[in-house]
C-alpha positions in Angstrom: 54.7 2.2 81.4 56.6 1.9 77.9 55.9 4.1 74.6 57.7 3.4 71.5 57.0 4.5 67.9 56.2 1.2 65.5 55.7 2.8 63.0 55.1 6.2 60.7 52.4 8.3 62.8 51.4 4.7 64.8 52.9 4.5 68.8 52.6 1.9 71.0 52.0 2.1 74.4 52.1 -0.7 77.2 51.4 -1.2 80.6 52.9 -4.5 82.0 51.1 -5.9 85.1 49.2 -8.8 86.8 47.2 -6.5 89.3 44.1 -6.8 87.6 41.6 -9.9 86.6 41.1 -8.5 83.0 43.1 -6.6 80.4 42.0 -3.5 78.6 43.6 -2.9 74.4 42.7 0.7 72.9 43.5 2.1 69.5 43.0 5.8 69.4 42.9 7.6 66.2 43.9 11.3 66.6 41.8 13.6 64.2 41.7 17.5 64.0 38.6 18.5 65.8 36.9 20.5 63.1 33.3 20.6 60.8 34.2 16.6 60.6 33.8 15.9 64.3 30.2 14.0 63.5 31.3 12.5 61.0 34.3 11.1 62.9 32.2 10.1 66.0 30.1 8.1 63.7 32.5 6.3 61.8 34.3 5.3 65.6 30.5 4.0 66.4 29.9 2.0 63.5 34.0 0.5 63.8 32.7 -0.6 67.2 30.1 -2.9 66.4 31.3 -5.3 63.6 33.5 -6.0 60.9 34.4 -7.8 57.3 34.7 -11.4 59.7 31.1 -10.0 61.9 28.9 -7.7 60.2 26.5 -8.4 61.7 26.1 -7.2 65.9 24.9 -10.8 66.8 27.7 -12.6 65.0 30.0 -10.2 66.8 28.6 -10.1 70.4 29.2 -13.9 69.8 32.5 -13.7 68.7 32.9 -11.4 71.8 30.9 -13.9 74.3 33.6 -16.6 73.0 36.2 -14.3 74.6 34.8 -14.8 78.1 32.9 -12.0 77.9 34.6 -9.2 76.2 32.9 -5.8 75.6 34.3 -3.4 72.8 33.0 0.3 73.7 33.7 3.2 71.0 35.2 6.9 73.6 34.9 9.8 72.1 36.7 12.9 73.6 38.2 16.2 72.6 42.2 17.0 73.6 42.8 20.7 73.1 41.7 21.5 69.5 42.3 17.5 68.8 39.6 14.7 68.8 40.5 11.3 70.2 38.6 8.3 68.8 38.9 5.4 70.6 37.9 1.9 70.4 38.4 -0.1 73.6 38.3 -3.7 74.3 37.9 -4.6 77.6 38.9 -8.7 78.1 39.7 -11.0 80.9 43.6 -11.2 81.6 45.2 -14.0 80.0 46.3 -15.9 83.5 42.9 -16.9 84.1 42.3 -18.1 80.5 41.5 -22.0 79.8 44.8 -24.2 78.4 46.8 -20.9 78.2 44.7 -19.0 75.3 45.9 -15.9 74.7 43.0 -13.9 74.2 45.3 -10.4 74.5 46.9 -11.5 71.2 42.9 -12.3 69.5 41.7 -8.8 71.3 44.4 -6.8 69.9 43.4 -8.7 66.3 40.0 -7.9 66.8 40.4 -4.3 67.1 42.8 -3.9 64.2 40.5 -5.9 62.0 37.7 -3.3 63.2 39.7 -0.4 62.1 41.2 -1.8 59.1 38.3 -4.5 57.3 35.0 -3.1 58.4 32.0 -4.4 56.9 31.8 -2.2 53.8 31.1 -2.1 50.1 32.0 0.7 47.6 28.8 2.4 48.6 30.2 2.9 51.8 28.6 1.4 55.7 25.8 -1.0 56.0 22.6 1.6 55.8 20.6 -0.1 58.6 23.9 -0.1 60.7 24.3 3.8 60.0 20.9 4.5 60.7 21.1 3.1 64.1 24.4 4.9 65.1 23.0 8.3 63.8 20.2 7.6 66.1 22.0 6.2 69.4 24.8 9.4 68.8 22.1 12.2 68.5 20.3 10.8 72.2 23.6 10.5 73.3 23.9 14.5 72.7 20.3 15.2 73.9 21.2 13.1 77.0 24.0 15.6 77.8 21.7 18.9 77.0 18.9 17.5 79.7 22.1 17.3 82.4 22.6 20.8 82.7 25.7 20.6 84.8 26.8 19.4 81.6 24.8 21.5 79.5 26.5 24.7 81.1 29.8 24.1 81.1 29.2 22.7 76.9 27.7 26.4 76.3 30.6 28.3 78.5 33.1 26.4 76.8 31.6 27.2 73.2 30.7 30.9 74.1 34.4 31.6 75.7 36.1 29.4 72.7 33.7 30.8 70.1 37.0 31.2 67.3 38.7 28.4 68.3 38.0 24.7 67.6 37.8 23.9 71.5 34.7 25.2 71.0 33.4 22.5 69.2 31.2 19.7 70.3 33.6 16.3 70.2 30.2 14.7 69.1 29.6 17.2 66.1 26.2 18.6 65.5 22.6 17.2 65.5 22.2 18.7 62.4 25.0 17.4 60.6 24.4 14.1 62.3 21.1 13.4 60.5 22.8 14.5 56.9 25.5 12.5 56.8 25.4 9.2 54.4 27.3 5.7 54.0 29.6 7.0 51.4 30.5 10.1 53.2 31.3 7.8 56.4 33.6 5.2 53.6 35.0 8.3 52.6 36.0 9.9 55.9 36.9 6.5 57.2 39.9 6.3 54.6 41.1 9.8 55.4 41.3 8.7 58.6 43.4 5.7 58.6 45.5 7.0 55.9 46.6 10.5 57.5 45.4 10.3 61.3 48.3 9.2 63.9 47.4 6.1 66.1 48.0 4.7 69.7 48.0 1.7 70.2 47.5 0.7 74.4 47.9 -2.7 75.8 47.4 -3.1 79.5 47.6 -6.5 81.0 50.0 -8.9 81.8 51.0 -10.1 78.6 52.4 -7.0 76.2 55.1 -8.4 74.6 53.5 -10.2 71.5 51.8 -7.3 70.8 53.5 -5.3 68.5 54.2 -8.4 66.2 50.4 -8.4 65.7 50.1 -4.7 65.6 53.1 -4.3 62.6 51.2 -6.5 59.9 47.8 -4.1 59.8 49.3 -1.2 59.9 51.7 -1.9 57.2 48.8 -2.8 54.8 47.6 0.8 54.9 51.0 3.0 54.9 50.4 6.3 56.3 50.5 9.3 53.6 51.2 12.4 54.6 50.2 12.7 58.4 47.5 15.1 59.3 48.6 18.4 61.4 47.6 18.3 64.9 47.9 21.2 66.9 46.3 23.4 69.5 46.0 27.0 69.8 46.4 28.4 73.1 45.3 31.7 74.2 47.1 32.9 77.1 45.4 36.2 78.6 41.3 37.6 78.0 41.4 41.0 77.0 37.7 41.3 78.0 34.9 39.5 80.3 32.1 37.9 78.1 28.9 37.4 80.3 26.1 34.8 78.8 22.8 34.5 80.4 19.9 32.0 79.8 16.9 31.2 81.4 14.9 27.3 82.1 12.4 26.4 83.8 15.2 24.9 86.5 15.5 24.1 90.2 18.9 24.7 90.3 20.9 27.8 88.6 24.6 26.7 87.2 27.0 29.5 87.0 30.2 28.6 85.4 33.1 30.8 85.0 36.1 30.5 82.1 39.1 31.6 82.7 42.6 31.4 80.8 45.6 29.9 82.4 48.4 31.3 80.6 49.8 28.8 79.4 51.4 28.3 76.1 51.5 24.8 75.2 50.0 21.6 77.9 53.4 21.1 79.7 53.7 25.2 80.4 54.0 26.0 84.2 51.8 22.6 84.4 53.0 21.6 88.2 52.8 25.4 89.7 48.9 25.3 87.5 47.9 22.5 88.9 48.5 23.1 92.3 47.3 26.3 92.4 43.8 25.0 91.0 43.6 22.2 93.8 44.3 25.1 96.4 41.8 27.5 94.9 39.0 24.5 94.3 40.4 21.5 94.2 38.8 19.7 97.8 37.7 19.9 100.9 40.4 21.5 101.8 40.5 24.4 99.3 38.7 28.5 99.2 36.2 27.5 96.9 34.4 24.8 99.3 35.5 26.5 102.7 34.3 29.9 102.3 32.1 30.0 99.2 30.4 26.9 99.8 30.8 26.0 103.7 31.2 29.2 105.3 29.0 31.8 103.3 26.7 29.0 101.7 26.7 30.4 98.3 26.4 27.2 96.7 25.4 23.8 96.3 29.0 22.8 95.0 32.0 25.0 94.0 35.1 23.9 92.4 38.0 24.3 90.1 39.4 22.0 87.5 42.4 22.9 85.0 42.5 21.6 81.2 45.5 21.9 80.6 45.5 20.5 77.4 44.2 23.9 76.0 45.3 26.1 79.1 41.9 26.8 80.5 40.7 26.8 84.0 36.6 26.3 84.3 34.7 26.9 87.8 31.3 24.7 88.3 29.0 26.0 90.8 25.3 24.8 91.5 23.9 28.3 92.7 20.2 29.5 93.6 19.4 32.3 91.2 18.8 35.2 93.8 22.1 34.2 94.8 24.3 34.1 92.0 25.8 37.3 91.7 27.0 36.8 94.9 28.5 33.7 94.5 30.4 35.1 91.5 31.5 38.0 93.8 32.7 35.6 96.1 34.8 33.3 93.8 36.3 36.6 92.9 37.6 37.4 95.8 39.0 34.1 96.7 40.7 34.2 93.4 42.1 37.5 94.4 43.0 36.0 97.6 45.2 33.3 95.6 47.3 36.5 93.7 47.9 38.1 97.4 49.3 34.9 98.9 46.5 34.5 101.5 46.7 30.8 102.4 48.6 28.6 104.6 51.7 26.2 104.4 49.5 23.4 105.4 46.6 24.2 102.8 49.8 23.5 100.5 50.6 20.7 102.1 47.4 19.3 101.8 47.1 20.1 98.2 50.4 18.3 97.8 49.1 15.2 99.7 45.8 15.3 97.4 47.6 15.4 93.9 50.3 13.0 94.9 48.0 10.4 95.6 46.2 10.8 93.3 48.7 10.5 90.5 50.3 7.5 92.7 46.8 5.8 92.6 46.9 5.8 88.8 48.0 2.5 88.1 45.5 0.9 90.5 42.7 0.5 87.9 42.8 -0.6 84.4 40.5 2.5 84.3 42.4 5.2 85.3 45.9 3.9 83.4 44.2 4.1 80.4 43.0 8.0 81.5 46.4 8.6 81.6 47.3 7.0 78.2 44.8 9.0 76.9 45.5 12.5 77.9 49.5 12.2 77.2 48.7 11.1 73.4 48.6 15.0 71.9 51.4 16.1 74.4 55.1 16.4 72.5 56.6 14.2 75.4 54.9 11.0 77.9 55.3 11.7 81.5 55.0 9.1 84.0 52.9 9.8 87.2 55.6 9.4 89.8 57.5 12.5 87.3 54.6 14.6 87.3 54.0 14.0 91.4 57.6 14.8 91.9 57.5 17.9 90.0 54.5 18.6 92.2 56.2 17.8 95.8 58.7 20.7 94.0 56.7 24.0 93.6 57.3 26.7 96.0 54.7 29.1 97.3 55.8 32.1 95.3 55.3 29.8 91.9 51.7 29.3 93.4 51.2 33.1 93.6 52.4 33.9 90.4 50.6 31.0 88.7 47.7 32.7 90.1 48.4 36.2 88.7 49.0 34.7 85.6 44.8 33.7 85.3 42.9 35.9 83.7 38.7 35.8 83.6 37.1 35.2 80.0 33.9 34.3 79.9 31.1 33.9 82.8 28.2 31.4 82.2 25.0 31.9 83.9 21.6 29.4 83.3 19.0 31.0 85.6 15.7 29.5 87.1 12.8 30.7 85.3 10.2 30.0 87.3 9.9 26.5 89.8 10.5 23.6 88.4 7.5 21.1 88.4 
């Protein structure tokens, strides 16, 4: 894995293998996540789907078919208090390619061309084309609202983050969504290729041409003054917000907040990290031994750790009449954690677990580009191998006091209101 700066506010980032049958070629555009995050997430959409060369979808799906196949996706996600736009081109590696065509080098054109000529006029995005996206984006959101794992942890995350931008959907609002018009979209478009940073990602086995196609687009549109990207992290809750709501589910969700204290993503990451995997992390951790397994409190119980904003989040599938109990029993475990009261080979095991994990990284085209993607808003780019040694390096007393460092902020609870037809 390689990362080098090409340019002002544009990185490149490239993966050199021939492990896989196709390549994948991202450019991410890095925005403050903020009252324009709908706007963004439609612009990305409409980027996706043609440009100046194919405005139309059918002239571009062909375009695509002629590349044996290829599929350009739009991802939208949220870092910390950072929005990452994404388009991704997913292509078949150029080793299996007829009389050597490099379809790597027209992929990575492709997408530039996207960003850079899209089919517009001076009153902004083709008005069918915006309709369309306005309407795929706001069932995309009501999708996510009818899962209510997702649901939950959406309205924890915006009750506990309620000041903050973290709070924020990445997808904007429903409301703003259905406001929003083709000159607003031109407009915002500009800002962002003008002041956004952007990483680039090539994975495949041929990366070497691409930063002599890259150079010539972005040097068309010089970068003004880059856009501010930070994140604010809170380390320590003062207080315990508790939310409840009521549907007619089968299922509660209870889904707990808590802050990490950490003070920027890198902070105490390793000691973090493992401390979550221990707490709820597998099969092997508190949360699904005793909560789950032993006391049968829930349906599923485990721990995850952004630690791009320094929150950890606890998802548990819990029958109404027994969720106070459940939460009762997550306490203690947590408690458990601050005492010290697990064993060296529950460390071990941990260990084990995130180790292969990270060293599984760069076995899917997939996952690699996960990784790209969460190292863009850190300061420096970590390699998995550094991150599992770090890892392989925390002691048992940085476990505990990792522990003692997490604080509760804000409990989540969606409650059965009567049986679910």
């Amino acid at each position: 894995m390689k990362t080098e700066k090409i340019g002002k506010g544009v990185n490149l980032f490239t993966h050199k293998t021939d492990k896989f049958k196709t390549a994948v070629i991202t450019i991410t555009v890095s925005a403050p996540l903020d009252e324009n995050a709908a706007t963004n997430a439609l612009v990305l959409r409409l980027l996706s789907r043609t440009n100046k060369q194919y405005p139309t979808m059918l002239e571009m799906n062909r375009y695509l078919a002629s590349l044996y196949g290829a599929t350009i996706s739009p991802l939208i996600q949220k870092s910390g208090d950072i929005q990452l736009l994404t388009l991704c081109l997913n292509v078949i590696d150029d080793r299996f390619t007829l009389d050597g065509e490099s379809v790597i080098r027209s992929g990575i054109s492709l997408l530039c061309s996207c960003l850079f000529e899209p089919d517009v006029t001076l009153e902004g995005f083709d008005e069918e084309n915006t309709e369309r996206e306005k309407r795929l984006l706001i069932e995309k959101i009501e999708s996510d609202r009818d899962d209510k794992r997702i649901y939950s942890l959406n309205q924890m995350l915006k009750n506990m983050c309620d000041s903050e931008a973290y709070g924020l959907s990445e997808y904007g609002e429903i409301e703003d969504i259905r406001t929003l018009t083709p000159k607003q979209l031109f407009n915002q478009w500009k800002k962002l290729i003008l002041t956004c940073p952007v990483t680039v990602g090539v994975i495949g086995s041929t990366t070497d041409t691409a930063k002599s196609v890259i150079k010539p687009y972005f040097e068309r549109f010089e970068k003004q003054d880059i856009c501010e990207l930070r994140t604010e992290f809170i380390t320590h809750a003062d207080e315990v917000k508790t939310i409840t709501e009521k549907q007619p589910v089968k299922q509660g969700k209870l889904v707990i907040g808590l802050r990490a204290g950490m003070t920027y993503d890198k902070d105490n990451f390793a000691a973090i990290r493992l401390m979550t995997a221990i707490f709820g992390g597998g099969t092997f951790s508190k949360l699904f031994s005793n909560v789950r397994e032993k006391m049968s409190l829930c349906y599923y119980c485990a721990a995850r750790l952004v630690s791009s904003k320094g929150i950890l989040t606890i998802e548990s599938g819990v029958e109404t009449e027994n969720m106070q109990k459940a939460l009762d029993a997550i306490r203690n475990e947590l408690d458990d954690m601050r005492k010290g009261n697990f064993t060296d080979e529950v460390i071990e095991s941990a260990k084990l677990s995130l180790c292969d994990s990270l060293n599984s990284v760069t076995d899917s085209n997939s996952s690699i580009l996960s990784w790209l993607l969460s190292s863009i808003t850190s300061g420096t780019f970590e390699t998995p191998e550094q991150v599992a040694q770090q890892i392989q390096n925390v002691s048992r007393q940085e476990i505990i006091l990792a522990a003692n460092m997490v604080t509760e902020d804000t409990i989540f609870m969606l409650e059965a209101e009567k049986e679910a037809e």
